[in-house]
C-alpha positions as CSV (number, residue, x, y, z in Angstrom):
1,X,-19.4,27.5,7.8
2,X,-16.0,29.7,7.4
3,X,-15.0,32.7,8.8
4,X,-15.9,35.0,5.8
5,X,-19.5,33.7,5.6
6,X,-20.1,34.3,9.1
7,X,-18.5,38.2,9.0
8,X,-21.0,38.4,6.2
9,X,-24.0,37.2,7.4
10,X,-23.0,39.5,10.5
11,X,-22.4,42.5,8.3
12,X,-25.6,41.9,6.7
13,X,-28.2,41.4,9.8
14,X,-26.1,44.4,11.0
15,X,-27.1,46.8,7.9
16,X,-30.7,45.1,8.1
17,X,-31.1,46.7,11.7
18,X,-29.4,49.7,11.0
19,X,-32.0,50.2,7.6
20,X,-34.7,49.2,9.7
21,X,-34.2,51.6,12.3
22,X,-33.3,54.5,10.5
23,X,-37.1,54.3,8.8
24,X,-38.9,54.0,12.0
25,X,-36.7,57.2,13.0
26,X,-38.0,59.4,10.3
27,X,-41.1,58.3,10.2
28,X,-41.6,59.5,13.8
29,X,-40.2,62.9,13.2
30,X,-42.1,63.5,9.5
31,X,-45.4,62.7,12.0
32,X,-44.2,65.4,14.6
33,X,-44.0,68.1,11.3
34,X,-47.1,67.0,9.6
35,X,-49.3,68.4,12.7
36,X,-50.6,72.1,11.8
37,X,-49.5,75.3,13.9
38,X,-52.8,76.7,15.8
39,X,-52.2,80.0,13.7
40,X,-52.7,78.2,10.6
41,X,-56.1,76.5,12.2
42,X,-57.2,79.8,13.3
43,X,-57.0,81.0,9.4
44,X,-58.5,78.6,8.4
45,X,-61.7,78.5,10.7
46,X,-61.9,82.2,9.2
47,X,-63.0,81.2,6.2
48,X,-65.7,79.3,7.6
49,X,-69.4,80.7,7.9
50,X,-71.2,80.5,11.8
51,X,-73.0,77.6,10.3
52,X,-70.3,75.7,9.4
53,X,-70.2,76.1,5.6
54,X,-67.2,76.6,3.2
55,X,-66.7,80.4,2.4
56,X,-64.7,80.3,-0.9
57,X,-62.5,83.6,-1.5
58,X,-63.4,84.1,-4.6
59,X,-66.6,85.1,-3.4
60,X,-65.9,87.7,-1.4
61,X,-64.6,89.9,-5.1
62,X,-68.4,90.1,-5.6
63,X,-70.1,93.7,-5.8
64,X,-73.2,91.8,-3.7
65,X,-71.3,91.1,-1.1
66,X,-69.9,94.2,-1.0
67,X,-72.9,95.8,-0.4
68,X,-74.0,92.6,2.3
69,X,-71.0,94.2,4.0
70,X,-71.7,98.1,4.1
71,X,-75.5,96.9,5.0
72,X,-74.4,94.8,7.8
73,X,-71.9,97.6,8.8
74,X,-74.5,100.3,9.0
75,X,-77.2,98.2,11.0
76,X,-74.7,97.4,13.3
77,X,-74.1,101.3,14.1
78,X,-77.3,102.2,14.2
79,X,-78.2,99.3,17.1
């Protein structure tokens, strides 16, 4: 084997680590961004009923639950 295949087989197993641990290096840090803030857990528990089920926005634009609201609001002053 000559002297230029050698340099290039070292050039190349050199760029194959370098490639290899560049991807392992942001895939670490993408993971470290992907978790949630606990403000942004805390909003979204808020739209969650004592029960456990999904409240859907759109719901609350309802005249019903409008009047749910005042209803609940006044029984709670009166107690």
């Amino acid at each position: 084997m000559n002297g230029s295949k050698k340099m290039c087989y070292r050039a190349s197993l050199c760029l194959l680590i370098l490639i290899c641990s560049t991807s392992s290096l942001f895939a670490e840090e993408q993971n470290n961004d992907a978790l949630p803030t606990i403000e942004f857990l805390e909003f979204l528990g808020e739209w969650e009923s004592d029960d456990g089920a999904w409240i859907d926005p759109s719901d609350l634009e309802s005249e019903e639950i409008g009047k749910l609201i005042e209803t609940t609001i006044e029984t709670d002053n009166e107690n």
